[in-house]
C-alpha positions in Angstrom: -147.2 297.7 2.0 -149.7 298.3 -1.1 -152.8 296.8 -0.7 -152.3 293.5 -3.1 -149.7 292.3 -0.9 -151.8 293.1 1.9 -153.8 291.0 0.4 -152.6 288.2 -0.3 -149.9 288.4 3.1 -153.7 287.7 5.0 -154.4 284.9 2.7 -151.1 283.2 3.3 -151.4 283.5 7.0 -155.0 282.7 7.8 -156.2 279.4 9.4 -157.6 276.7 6.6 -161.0 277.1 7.5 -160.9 281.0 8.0 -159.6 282.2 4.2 -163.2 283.3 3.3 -163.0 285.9 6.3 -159.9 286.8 5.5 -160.1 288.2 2.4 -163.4 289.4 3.4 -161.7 291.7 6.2 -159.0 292.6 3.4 -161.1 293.5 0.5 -163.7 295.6 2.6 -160.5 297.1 4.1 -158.3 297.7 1.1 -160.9 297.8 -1.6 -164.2 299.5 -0.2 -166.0 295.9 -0.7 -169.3 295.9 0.7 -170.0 292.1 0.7 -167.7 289.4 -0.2 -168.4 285.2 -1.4 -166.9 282.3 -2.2 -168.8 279.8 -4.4 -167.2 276.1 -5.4 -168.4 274.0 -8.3 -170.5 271.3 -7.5 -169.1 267.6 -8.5 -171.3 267.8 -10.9 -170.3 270.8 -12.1 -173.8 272.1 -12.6 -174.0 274.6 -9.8 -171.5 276.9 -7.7 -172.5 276.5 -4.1 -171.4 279.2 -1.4 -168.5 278.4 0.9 -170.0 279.0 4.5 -170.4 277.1 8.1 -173.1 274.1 7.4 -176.1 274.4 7.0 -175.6 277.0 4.0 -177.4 280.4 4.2 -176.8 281.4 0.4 -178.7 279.7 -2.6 -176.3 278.0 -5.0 -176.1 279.8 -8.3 -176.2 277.9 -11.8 -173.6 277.4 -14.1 -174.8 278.0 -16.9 -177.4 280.7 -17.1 -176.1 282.8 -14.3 -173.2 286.0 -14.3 -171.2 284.5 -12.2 -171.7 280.6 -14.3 -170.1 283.0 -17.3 -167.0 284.0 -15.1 -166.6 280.4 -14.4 -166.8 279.4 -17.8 -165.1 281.7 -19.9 -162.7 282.4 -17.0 -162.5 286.3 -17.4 -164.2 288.7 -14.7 -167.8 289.5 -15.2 -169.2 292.6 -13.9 -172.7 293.5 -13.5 -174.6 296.6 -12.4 -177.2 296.5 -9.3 -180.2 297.5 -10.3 -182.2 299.8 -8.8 -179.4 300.8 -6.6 -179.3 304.4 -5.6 -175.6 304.1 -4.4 -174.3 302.7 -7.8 -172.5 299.5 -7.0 -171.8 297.1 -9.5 -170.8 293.3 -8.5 -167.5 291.3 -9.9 -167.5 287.8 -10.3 -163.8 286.6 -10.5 -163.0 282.9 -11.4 -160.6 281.2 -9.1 -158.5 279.1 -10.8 -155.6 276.7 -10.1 -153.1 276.1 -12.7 -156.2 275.4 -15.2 -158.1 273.6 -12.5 -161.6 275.7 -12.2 -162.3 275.8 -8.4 -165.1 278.3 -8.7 -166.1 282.2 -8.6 -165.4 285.1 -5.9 -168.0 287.1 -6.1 -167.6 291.1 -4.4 -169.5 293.9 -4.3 -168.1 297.0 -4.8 -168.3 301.2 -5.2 -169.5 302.1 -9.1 -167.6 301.5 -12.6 -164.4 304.0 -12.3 -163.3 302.5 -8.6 -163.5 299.0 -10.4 -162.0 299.5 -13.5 -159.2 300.6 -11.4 -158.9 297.4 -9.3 -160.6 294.2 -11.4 -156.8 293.5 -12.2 -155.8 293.2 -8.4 -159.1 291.9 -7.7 -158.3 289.3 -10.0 -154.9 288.2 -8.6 -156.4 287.9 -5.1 -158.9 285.3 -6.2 -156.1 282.8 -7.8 -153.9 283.3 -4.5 -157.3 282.1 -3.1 -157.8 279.3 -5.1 -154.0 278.2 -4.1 -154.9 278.4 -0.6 -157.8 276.6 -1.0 -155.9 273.9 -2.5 -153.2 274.1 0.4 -156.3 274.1 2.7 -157.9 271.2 2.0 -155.2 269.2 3.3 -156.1 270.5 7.0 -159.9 271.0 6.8 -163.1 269.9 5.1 -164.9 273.1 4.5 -164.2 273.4 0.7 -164.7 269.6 0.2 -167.8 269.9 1.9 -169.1 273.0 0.0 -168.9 271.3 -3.8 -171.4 268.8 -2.3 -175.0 269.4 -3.9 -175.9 266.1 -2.5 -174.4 263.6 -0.2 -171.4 261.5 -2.3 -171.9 257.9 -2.1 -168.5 256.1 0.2 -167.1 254.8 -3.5 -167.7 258.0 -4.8 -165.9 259.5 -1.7 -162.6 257.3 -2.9 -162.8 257.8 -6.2 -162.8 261.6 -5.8 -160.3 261.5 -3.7 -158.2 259.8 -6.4 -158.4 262.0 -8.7 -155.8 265.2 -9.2 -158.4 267.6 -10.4 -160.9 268.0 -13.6 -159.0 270.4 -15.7 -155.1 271.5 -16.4 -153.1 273.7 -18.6 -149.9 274.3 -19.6 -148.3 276.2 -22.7 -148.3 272.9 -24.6 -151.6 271.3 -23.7 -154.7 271.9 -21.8 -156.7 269.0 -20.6 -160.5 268.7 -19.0 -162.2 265.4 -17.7 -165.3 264.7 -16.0 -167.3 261.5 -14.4 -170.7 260.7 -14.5 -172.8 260.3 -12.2 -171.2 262.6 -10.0 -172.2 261.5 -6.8 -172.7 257.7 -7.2 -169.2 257.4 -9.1 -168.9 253.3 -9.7 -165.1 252.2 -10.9 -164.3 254.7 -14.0 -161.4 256.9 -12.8 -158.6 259.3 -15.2 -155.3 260.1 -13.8 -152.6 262.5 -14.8 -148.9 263.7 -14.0 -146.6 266.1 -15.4 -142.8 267.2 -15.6 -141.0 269.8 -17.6 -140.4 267.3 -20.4 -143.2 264.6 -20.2 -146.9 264.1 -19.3 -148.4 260.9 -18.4 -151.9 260.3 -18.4 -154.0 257.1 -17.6 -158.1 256.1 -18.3 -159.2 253.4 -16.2 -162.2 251.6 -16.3 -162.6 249.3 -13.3 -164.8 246.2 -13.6 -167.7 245.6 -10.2 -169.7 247.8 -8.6 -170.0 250.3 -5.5 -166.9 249.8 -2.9 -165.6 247.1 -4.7 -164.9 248.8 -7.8 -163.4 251.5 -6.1 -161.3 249.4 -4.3 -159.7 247.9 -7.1 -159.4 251.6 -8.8 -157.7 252.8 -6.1 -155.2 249.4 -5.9 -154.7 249.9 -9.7 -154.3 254.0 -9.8 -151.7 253.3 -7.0 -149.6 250.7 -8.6 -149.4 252.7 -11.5 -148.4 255.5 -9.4 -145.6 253.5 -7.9 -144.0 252.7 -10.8 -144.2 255.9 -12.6 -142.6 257.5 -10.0 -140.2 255.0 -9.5 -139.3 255.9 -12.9 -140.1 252.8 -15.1 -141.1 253.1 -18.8 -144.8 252.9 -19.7 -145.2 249.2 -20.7 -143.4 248.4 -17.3 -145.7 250.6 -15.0 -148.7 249.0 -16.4 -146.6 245.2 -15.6 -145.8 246.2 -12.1 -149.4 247.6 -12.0 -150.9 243.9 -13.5 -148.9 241.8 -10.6 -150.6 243.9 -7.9 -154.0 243.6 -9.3 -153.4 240.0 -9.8 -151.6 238.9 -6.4 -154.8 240.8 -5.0 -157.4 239.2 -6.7 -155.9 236.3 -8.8 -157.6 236.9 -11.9 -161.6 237.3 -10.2 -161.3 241.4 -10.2 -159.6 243.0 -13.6 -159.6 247.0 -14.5 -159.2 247.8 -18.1 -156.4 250.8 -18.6 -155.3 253.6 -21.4 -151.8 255.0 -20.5 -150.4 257.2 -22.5 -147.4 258.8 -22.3 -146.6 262.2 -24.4 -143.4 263.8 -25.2 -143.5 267.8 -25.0 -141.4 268.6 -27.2 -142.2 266.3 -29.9 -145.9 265.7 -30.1 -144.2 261.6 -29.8 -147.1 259.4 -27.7 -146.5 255.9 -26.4 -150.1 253.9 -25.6 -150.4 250.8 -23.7 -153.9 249.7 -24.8 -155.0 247.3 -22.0 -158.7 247.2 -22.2 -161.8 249.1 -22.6 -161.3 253.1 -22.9 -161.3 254.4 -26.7 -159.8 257.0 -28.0 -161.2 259.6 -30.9 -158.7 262.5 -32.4 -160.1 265.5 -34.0 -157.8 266.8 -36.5 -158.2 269.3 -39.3 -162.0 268.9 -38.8 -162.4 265.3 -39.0 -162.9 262.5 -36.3 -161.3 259.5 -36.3 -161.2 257.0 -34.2 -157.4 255.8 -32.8 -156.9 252.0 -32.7 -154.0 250.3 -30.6 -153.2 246.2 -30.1 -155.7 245.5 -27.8 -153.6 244.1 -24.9 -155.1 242.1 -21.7 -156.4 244.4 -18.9 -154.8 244.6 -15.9 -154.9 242.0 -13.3 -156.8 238.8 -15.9 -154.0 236.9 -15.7 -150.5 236.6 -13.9 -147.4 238.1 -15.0 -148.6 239.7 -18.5 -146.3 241.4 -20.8 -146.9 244.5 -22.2 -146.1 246.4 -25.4 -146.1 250.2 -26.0 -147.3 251.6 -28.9 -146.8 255.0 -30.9 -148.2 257.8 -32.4 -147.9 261.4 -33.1 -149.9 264.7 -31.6 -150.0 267.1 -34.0 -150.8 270.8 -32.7 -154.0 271.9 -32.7 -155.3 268.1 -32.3 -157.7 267.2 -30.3 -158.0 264.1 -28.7 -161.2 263.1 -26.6 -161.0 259.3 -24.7 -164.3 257.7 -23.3 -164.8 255.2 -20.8 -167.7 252.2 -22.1 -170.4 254.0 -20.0 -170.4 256.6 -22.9 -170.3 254.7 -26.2 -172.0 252.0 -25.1 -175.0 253.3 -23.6 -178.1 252.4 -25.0 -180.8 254.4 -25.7 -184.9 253.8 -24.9 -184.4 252.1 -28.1 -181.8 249.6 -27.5 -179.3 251.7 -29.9 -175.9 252.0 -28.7 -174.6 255.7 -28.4 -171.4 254.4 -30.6 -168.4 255.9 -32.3 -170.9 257.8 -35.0 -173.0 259.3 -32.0 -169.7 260.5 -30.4 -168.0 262.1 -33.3 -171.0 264.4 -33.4 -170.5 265.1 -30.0 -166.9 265.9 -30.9 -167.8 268.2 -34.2 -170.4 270.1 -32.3 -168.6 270.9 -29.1 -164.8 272.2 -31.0 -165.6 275.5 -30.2 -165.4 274.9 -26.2 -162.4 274.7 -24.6 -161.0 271.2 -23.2 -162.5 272.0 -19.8 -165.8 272.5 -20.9 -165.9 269.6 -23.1 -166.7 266.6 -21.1 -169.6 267.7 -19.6 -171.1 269.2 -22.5 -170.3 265.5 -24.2 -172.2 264.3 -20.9 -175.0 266.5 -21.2 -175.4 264.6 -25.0 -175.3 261.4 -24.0 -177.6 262.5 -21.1 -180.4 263.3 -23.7 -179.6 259.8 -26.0 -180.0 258.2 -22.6 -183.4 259.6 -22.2 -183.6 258.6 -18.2 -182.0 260.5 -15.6 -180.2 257.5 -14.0 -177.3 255.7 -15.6 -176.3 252.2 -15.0 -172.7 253.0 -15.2 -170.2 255.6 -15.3 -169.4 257.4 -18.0 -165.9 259.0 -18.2 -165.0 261.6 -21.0 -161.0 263.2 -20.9 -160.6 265.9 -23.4 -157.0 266.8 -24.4 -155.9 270.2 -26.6 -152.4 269.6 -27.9 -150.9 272.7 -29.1 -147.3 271.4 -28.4 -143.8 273.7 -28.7 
């Protein structure tokens, strides 16, 4: 048995909670490692904190100005040399990574440059058979949920977390990033996505209320739409089926506003059931514009709605960025709205990133338009690379 399989055999078989000593005992094992950690991205995706038994003994490490915050971000190893150290060990930083979902950075020390050179591959597979587990795990045990928690999550932000199927994606034919703000006190702004080998479906919500309530009638909405996709239904029914639940809930008092969109692999072809609030901006060929739809009613106003698809075309290499109201309405000290204009900067200046990395640097933007550290409401930004077939 080589020492990969090894490996990843002691991933697949250890407990939920006990994969960090697992490939702890395999790496210092198989690959001379003299100290192995696991760090997860906070929900705010500012800091990577260690994964360890509560209360943590490690210091998170930042994002953005750190060796292992490059890994994370570019999502390629880093490797840096110990200084000062007389045995000449270097430490590897390896993003874990689901299927374009960023999970975090396995960090290991290890003997000098030649043994590493020789390994960082391998190395490198182990820590996305980690991140699957990881996944798999957190179906059994709340260690990894627990670790990506800077601060305590409000209970709405709790469910609307929970909602969610990750904040990043990829595939040969798109890759897709999202992100909600504020992280921790998450109101009724949620994004949804699904895909199969000819179709993906994505959905922007912006539920109206506040705290539990709003996330309440997220998650009654998110799971309606759910129901009918699965059940196979074309877009303009899900988001019908979808209305009658909201509405026999809350006959017309409670309403969430919805962007469904529906894209076509092969084709670039998109239907869009426009039902409220969300916007969409497209950046093609260098320039911004803004996407309009027939504004339709949101979900749940009024009983028994119809609703229409519409349709457009993803080219590849578009880019298409959709923003909840907490973004381009926000005002700042001012009194001036953040706005369409404001946002297509945004856009312009952050086409270099990758989808992932777009939202929050977006955020971060608006953050400094804002000018306070507390918003009133969420803000929601879903960034979508279309490359197509």
């Amino acid at each position: 048995m080589n020492r990969f399989v090894a490996a990843e055999r002691a991933l697949r078989t250890a407990a939920p909670h006990q994969l960090l000593d697992a490939v702890r005992r395999v790496l210092t094992d198989q690959y001379a490692a003299d100290s192995v950690e696991l760090f997860l991205a906070d929900y705010g995706l500012t800091v990577l904190q260690p994964v360890s038994v509560l209360p943590h003994t490690l210091q998170p490490v930042s994002v953005h100005n750190s060796p292992a915050g490059r890994a994370f971000g570019a999502q390629e190893p880093c490797v840096e040399a110990l200084s000062g150290d007389s045995a000449d060990r270097v430490r590897a930083h390896l993003p874990v990574t689901v299927r374009g979902d960023r999970l975090g950075v396995l960090t290991v020390v290890l003997p000098g440059d030649e043994h590493t050179d020789g390994c960082l591959g391998e190395l490198a597979e182990i820590a996305q058979v980690l991140g699957h587990e990881v996944v798999v795990a957190e179906r059994d045990t709340d260690l990894y949920l627990q670790a990506r928690r800077r601060d305590r999550l409000t209970l709405a932000a709790e469910m609307q977390w929970q909602l969610l199927p990750g904040r990043s994606c990829s595939r040969p034919e798109y890759e897709l990033g999202a992100q909600l703000e504020p992280a921790y006190a998450i109101f009724g702004d949620n994004f949804d996505w699904s895909a199969t080998a000819d179709r993906l479906s994505l959905y922007v919500t912006n539920g109206m209320g506040e705290g539990i309530e709003a996330s309440l009638l997220t998650n009654l909405a998110i799971n309606a739409l759910r129901n009918a996709r699965r059940a196979g239904l074309p877009l303009a029914d899900q988001a019908a089926l979808a209305d009658q639940a909201v509405y026999a809930h809350y006959r017309g008092r409670c309403y969430l506003s919805v962007l469904m969109l529906d894209f076509d692999l092969a084709t670039g072809r998109v239907r869009a059931v426009d039902a409220g609030s969300p916007r969409l901006l497209r950046l093609r060929r260098g320039a911004v514009k803004r996407v309009d739809f027939d504004a339709q009613l949101p979900l749940g106003m009024f009983e028994e709605t119809d609703y229409v698809a519409q349709e457009f075309w993803a080219e590849p290499g578009d880019r298409l960025v959709f923003v909840s109201d907490g973004v381009y309405d926000v005002a700042s000290p001012g009194g001036e709205a953040y706005g369409d204009i404001a946002l297509a900067r945004a856009i312009q200046s952050t086409r270099l990133l990758p989808a992932a990395d777009v939202p929050r640097a977006v955020l971060r933007e608006l953050n400094g338009h804002r000018g306070r550290p507390v918003a009133d409401d969420d803000a929601l930004v879903v960034c979508l690379d279309w490359r197509g077939r």
